[in-house]
mmCIF file of the N, C-alpha and C atoms, coordinates in Angstrom:
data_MODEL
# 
_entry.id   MODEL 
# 
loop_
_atom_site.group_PDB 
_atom_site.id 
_atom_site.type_symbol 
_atom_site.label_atom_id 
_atom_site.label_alt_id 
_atom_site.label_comp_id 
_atom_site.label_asym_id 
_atom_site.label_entity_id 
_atom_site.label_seq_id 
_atom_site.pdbx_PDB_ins_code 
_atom_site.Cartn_x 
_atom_site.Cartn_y 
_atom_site.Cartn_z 
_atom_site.occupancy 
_atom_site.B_iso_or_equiv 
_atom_site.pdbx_formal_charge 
_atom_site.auth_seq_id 
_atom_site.auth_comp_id 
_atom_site.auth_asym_id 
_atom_site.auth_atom_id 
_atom_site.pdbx_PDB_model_num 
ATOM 1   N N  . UNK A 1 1  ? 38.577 -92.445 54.184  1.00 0.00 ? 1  UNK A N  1 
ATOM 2   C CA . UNK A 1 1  ? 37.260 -92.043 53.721  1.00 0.00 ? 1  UNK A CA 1 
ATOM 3   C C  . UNK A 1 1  ? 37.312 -90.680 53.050  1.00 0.00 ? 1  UNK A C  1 
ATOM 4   N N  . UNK A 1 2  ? 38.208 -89.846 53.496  1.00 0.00 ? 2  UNK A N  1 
ATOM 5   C CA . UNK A 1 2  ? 38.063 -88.765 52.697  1.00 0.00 ? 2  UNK A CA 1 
ATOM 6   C C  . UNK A 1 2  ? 38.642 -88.823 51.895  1.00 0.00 ? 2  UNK A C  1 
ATOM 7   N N  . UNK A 1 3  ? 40.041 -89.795 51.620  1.00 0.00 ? 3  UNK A N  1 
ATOM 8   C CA . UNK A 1 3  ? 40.594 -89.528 49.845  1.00 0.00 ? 3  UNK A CA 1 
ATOM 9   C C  . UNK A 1 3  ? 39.455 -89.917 48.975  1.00 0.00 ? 3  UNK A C  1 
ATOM 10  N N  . UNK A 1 4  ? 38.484 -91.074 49.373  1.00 0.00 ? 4  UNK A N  1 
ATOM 11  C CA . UNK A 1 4  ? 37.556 -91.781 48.351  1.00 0.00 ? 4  UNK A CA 1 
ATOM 12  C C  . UNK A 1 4  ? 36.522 -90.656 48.240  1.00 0.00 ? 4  UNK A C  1 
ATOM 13  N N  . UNK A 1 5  ? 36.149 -89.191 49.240  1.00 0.00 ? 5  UNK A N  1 
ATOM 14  C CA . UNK A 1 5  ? 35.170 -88.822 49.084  1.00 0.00 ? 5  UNK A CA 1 
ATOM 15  C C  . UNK A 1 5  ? 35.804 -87.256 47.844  1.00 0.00 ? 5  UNK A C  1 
ATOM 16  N N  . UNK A 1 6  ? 37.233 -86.934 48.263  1.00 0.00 ? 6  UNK A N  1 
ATOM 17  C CA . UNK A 1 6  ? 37.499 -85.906 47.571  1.00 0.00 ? 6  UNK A CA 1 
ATOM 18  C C  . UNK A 1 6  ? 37.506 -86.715 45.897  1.00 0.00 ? 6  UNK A C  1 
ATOM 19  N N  . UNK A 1 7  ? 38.270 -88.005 45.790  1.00 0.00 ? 7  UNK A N  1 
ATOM 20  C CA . UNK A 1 7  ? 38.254 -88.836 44.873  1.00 0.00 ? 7  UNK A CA 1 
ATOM 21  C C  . UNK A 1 7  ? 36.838 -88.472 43.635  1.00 0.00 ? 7  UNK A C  1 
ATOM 22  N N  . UNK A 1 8  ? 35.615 -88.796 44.577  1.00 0.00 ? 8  UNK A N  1 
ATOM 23  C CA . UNK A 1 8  ? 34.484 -88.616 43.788  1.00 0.00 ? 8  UNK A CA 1 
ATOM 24  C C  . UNK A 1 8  ? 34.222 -88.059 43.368  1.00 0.00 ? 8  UNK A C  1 
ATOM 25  N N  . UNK A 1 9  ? 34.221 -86.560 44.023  1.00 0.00 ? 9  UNK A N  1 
ATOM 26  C CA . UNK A 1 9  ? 34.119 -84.941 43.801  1.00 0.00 ? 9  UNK A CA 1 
ATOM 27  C C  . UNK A 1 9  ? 35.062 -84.677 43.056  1.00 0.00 ? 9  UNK A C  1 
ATOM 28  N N  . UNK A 1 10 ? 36.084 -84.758 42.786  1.00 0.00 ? 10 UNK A N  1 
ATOM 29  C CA . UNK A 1 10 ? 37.009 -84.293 41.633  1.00 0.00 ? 10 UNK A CA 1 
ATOM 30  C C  . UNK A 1 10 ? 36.666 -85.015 40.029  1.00 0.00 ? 10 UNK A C  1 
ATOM 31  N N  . UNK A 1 11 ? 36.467 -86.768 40.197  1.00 0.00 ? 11 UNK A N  1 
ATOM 32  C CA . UNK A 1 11 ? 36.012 -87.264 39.166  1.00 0.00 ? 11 UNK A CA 1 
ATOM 33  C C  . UNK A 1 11 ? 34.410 -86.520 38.751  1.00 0.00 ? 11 UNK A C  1 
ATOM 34  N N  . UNK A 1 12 ? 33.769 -86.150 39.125  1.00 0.00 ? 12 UNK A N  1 
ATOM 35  C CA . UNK A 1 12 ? 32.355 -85.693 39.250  1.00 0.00 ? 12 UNK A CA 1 
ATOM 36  C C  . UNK A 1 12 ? 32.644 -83.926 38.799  1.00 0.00 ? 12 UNK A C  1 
ATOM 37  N N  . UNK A 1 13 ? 33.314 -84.049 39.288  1.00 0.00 ? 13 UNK A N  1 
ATOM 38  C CA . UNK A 1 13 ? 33.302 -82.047 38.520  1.00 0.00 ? 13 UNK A CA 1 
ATOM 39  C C  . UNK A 1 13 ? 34.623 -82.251 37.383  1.00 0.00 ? 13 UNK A C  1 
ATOM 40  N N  . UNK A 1 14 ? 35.098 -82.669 36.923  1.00 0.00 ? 14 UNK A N  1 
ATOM 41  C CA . UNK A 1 14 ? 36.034 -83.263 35.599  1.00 0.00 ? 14 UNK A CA 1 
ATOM 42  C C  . UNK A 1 14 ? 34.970 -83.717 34.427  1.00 0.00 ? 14 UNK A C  1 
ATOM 43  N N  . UNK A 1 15 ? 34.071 -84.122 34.935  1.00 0.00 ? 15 UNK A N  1 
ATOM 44  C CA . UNK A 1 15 ? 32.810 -85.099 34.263  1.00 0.00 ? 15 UNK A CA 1 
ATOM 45  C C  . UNK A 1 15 ? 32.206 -83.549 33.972  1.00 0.00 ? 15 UNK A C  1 
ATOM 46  N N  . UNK A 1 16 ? 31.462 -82.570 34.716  1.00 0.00 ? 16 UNK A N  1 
ATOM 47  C CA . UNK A 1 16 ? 31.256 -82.076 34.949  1.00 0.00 ? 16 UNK A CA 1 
ATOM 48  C C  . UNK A 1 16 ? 31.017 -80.851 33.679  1.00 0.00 ? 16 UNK A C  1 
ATOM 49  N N  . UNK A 1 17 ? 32.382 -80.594 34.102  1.00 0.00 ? 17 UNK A N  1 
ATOM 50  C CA . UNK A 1 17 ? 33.651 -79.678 33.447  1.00 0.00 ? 17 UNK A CA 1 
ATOM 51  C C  . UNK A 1 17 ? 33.240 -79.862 31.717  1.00 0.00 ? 17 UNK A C  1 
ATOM 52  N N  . UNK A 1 18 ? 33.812 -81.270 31.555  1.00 0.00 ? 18 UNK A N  1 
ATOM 53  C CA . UNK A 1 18 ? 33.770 -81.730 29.754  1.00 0.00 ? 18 UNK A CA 1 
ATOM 54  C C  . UNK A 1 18 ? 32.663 -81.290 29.714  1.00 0.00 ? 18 UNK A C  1 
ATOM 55  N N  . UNK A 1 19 ? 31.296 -81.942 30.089  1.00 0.00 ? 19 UNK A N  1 
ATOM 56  C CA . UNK A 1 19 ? 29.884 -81.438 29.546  1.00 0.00 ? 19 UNK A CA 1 
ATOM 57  C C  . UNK A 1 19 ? 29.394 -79.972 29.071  1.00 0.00 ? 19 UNK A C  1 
ATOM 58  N N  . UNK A 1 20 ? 30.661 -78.998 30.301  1.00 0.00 ? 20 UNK A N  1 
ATOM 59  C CA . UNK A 1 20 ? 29.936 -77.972 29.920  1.00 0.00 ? 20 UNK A CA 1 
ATOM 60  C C  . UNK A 1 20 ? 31.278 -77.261 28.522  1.00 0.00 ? 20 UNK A C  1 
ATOM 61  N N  . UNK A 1 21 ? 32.090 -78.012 28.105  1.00 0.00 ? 21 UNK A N  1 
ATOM 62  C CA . UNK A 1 21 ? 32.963 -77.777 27.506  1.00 0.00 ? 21 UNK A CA 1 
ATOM 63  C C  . UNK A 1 21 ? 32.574 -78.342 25.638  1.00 0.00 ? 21 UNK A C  1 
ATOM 64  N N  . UNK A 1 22 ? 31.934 -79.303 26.300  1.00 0.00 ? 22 UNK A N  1 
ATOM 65  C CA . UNK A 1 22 ? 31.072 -79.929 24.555  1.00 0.00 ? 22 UNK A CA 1 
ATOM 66  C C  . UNK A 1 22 ? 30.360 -78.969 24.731  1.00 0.00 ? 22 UNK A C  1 
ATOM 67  N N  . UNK A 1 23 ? 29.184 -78.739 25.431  1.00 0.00 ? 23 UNK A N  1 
ATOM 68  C CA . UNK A 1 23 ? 28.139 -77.386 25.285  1.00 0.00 ? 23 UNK A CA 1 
ATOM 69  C C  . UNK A 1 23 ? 28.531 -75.961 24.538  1.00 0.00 ? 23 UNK A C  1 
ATOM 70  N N  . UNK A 1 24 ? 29.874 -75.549 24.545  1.00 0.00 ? 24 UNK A N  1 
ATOM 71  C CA . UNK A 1 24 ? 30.711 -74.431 24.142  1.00 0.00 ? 24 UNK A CA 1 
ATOM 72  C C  . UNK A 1 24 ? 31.243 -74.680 23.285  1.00 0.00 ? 24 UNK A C  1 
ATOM 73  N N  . UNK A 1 25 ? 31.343 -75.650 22.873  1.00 0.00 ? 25 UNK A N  1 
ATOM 74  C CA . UNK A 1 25 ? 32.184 -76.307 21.306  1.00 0.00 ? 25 UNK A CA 1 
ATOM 75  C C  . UNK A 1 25 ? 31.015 -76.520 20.342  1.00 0.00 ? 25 UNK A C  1 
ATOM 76  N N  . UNK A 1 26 ? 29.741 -77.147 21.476  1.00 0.00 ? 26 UNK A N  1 
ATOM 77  C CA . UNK A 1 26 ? 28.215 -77.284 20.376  1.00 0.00 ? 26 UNK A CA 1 
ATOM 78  C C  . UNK A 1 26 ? 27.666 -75.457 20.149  1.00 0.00 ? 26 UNK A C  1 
ATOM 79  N N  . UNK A 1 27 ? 28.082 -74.347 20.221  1.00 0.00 ? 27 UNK A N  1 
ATOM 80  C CA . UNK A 1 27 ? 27.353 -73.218 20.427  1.00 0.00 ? 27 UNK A CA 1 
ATOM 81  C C  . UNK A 1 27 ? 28.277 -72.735 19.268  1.00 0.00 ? 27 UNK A C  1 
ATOM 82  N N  . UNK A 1 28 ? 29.191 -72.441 19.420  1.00 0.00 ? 28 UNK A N  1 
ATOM 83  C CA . UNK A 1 28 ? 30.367 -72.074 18.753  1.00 0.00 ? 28 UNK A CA 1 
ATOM 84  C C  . UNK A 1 28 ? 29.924 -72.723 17.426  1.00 0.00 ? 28 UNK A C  1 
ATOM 85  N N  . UNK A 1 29 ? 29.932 -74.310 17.141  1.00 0.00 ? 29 UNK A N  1 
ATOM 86  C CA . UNK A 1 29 ? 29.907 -74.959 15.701  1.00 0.00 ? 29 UNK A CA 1 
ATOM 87  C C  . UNK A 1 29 ? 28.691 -74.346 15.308  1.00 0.00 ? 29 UNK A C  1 
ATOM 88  N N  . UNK A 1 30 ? 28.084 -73.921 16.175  1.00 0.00 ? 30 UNK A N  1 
ATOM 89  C CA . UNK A 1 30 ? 26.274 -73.751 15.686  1.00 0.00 ? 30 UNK A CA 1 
ATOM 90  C C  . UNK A 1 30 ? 26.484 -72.263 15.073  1.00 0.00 ? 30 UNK A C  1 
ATOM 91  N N  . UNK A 1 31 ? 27.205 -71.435 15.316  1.00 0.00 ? 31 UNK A N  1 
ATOM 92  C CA . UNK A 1 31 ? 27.164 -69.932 14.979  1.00 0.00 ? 31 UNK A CA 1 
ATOM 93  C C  . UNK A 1 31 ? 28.076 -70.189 13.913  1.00 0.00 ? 31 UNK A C  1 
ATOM 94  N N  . UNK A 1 32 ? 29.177 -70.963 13.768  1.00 0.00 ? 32 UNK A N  1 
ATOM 95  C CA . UNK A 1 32 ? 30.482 -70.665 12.675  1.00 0.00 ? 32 UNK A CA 1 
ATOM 96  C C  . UNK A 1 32 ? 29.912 -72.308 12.202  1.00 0.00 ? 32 UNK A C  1 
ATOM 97  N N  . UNK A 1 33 ? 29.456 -72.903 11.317  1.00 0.00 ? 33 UNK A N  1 
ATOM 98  C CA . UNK A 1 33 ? 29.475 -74.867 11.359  1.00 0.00 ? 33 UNK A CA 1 
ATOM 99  C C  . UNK A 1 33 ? 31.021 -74.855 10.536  1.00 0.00 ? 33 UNK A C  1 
ATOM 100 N N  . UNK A 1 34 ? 31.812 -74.062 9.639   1.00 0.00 ? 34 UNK A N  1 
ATOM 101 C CA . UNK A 1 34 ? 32.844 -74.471 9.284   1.00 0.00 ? 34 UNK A CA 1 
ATOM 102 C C  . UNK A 1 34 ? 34.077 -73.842 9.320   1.00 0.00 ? 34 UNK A C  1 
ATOM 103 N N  . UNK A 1 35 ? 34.576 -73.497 10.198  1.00 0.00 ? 35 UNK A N  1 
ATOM 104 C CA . UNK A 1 35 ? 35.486 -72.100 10.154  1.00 0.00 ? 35 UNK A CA 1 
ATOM 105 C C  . UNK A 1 35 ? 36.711 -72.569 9.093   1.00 0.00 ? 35 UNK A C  1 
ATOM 106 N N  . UNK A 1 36 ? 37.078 -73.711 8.845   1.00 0.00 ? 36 UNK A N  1 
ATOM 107 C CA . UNK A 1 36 ? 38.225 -73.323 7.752   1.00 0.00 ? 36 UNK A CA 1 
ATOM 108 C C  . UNK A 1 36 ? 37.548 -73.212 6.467   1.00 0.00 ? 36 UNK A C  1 
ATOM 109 N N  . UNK A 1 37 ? 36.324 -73.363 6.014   1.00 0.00 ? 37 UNK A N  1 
ATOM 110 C CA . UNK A 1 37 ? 35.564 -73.282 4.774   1.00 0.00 ? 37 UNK A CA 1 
ATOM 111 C C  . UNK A 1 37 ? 35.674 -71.847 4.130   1.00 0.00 ? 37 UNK A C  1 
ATOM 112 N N  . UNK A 1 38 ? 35.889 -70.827 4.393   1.00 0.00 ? 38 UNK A N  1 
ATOM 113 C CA . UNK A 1 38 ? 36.397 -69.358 4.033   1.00 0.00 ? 38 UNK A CA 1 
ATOM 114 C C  . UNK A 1 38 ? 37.096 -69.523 3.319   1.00 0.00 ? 38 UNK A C  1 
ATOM 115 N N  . UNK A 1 39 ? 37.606 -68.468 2.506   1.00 0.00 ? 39 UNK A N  1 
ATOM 116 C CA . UNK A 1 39 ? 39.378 -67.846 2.346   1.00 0.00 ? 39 UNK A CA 1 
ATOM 117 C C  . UNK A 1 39 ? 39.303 -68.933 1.986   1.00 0.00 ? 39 UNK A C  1 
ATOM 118 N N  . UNK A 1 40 ? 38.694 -69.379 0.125   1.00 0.00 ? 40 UNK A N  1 
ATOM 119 C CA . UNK A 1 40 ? 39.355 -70.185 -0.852  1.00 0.00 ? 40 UNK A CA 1 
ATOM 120 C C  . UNK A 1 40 ? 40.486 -71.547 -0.121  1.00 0.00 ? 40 UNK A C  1 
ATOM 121 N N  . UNK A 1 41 ? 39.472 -72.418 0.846   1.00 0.00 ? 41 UNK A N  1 
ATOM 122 C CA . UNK A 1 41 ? 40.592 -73.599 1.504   1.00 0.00 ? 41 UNK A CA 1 
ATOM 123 C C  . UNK A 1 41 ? 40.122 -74.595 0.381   1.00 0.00 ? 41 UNK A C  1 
ATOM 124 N N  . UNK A 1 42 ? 39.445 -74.365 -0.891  1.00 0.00 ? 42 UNK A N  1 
ATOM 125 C CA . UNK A 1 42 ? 39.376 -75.459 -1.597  1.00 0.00 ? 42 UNK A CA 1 
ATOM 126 C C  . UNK A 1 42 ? 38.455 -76.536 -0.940  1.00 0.00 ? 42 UNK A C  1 
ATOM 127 N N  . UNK A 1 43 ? 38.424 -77.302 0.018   1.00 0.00 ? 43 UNK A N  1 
ATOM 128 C CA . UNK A 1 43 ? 37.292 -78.489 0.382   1.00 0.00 ? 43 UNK A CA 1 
ATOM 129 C C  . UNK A 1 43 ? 36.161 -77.918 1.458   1.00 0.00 ? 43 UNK A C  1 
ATOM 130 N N  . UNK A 1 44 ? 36.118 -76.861 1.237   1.00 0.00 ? 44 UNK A N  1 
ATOM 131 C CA . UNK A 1 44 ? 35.026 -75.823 1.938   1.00 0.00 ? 44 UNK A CA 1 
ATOM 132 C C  . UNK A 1 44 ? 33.643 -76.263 1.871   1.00 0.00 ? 44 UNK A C  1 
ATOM 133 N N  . UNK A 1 45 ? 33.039 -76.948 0.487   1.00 0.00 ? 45 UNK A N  1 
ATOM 134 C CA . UNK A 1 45 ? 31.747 -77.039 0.006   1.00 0.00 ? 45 UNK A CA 1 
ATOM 135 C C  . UNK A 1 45 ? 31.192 -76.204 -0.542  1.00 0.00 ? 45 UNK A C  1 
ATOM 136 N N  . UNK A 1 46 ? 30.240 -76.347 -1.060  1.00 0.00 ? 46 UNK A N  1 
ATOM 137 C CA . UNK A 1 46 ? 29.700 -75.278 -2.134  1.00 0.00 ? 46 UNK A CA 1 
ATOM 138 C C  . UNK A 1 46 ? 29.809 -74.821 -3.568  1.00 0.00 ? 46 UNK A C  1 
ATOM 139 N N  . UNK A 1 47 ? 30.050 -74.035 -4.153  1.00 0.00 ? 47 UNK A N  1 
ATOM 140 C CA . UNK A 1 47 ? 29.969 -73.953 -5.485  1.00 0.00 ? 47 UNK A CA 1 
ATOM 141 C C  . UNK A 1 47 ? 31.270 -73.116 -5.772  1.00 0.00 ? 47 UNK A C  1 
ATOM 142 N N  . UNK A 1 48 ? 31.712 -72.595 -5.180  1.00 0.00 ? 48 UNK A N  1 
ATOM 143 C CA . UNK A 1 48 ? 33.066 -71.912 -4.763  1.00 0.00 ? 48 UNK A CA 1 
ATOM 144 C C  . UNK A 1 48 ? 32.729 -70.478 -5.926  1.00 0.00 ? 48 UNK A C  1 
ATOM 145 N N  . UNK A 1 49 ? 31.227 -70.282 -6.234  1.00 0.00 ? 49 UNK A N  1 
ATOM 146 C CA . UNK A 1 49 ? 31.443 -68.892 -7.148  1.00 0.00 ? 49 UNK A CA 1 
ATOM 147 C C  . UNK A 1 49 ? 31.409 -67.471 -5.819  1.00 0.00 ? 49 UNK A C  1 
ATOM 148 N N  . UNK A 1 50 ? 31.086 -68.228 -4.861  1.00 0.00 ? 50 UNK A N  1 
ATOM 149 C CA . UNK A 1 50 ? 30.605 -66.771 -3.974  1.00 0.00 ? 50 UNK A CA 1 
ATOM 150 C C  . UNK A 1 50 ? 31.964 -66.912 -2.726  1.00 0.00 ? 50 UNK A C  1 
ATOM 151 N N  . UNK A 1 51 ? 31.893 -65.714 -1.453  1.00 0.00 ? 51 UNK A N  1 
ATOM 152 C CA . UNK A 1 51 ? 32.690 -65.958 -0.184  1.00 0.00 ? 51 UNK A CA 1 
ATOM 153 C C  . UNK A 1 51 ? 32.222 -67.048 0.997   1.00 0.00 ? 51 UNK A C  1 
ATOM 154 N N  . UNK A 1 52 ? 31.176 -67.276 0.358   1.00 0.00 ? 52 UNK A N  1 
ATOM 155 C CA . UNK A 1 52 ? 30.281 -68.076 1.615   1.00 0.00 ? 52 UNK A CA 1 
ATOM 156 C C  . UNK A 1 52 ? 29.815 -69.229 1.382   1.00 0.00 ? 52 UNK A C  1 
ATOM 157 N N  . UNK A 1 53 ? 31.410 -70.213 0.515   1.00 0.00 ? 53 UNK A N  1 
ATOM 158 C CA . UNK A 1 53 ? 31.821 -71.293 0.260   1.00 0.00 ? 53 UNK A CA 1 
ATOM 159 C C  . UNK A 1 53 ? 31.048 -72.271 1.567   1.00 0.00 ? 53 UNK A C  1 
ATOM 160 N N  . UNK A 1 54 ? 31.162 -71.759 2.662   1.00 0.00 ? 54 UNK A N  1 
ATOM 161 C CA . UNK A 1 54 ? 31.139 -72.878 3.783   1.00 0.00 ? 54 UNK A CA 1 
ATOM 162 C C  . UNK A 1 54 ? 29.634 -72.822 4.323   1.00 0.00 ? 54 UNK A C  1 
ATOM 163 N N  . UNK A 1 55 ? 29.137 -71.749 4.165   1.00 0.00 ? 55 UNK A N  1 
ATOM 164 C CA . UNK A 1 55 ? 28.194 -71.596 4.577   1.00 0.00 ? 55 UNK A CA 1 
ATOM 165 C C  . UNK A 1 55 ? 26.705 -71.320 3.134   1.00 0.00 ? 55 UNK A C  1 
ATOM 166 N N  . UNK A 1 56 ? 27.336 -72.215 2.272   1.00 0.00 ? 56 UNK A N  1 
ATOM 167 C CA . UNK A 1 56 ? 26.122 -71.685 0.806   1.00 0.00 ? 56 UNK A CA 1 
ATOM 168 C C  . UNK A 1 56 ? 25.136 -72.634 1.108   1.00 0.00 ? 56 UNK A C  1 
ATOM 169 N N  . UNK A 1 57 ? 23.889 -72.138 0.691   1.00 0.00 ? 57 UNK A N  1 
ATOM 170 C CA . UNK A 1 57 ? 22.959 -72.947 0.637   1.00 0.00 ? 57 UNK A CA 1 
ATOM 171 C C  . UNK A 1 57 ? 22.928 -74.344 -0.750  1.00 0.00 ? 57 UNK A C  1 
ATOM 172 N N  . UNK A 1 58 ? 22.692 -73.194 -1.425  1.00 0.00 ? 58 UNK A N  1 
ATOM 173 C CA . UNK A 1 58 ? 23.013 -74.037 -2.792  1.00 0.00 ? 58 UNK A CA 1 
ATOM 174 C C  . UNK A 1 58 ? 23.932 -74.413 -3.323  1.00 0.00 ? 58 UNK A C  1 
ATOM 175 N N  . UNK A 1 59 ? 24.372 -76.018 -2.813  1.00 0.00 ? 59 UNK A N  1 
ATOM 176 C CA . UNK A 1 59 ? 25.318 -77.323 -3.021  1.00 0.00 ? 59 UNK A CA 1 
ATOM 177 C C  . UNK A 1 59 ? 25.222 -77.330 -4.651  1.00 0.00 ? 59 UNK A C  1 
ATOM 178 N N  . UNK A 1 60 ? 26.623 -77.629 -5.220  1.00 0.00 ? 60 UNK A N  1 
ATOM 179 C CA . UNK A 1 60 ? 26.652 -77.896 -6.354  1.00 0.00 ? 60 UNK A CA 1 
ATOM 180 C C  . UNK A 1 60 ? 25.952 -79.352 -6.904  1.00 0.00 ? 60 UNK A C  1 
ATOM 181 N N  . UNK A 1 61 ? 25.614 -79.571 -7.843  1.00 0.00 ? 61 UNK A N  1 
ATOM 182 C CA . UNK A 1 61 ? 25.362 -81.465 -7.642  1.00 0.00 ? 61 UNK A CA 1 
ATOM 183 C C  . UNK A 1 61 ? 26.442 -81.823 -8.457  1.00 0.00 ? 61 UNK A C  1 
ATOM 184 N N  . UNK A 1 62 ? 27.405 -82.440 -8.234  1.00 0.00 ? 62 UNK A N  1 
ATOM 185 C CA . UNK A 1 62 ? 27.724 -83.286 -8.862  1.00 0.00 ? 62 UNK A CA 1 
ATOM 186 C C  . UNK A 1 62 ? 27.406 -84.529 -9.337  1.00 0.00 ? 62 UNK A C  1 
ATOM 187 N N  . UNK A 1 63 ? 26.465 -84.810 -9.080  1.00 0.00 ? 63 UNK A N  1 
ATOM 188 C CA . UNK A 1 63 ? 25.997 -86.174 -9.367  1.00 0.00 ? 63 UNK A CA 1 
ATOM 189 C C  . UNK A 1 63 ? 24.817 -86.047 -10.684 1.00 0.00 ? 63 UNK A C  1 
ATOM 190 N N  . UNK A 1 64 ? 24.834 -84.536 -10.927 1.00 0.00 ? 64 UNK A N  1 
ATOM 191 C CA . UNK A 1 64 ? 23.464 -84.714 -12.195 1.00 0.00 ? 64 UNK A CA 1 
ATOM 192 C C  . UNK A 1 64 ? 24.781 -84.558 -13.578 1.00 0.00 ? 64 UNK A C  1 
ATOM 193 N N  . UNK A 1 65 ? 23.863 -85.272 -14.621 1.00 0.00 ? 65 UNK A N  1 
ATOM 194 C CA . UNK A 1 65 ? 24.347 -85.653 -15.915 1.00 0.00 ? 65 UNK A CA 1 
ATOM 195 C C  . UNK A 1 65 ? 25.012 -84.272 -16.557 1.00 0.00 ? 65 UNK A C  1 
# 
């Protein structure tokens, strides 16, 4: 009975654990959304005239004539 009860408690704080580990990966993307988009990486997005390739508002269109 107690391997099945430590059993639970370890699966249950592992479970636990990840949730609060996406939470820190969701906070992080939210302050930086592209960290290799900097420093001219080329598929950054944006219009590539300014430093703040990754983070520009104003998307180039490629799609107008």
């Amino acid at each position: 009975m107690l391997r099945y009860l430590v059993a639970v408690l370890l699966i249950f704080a592992l479970s636990a654990g990840w949730v609060l580990v996406q939470r820190a990966a969701r906070r992080v993307h939210e302050r930086c959304p592209d960290p290799a988009a900097g420093e001219g990486s080329g598929e950054g997005g944006g219009c590539g005239l300014c430093k703040l390739a990754g983070a520009c508002q104003q998307r180039r269109d490629d799609t107008a004539p």
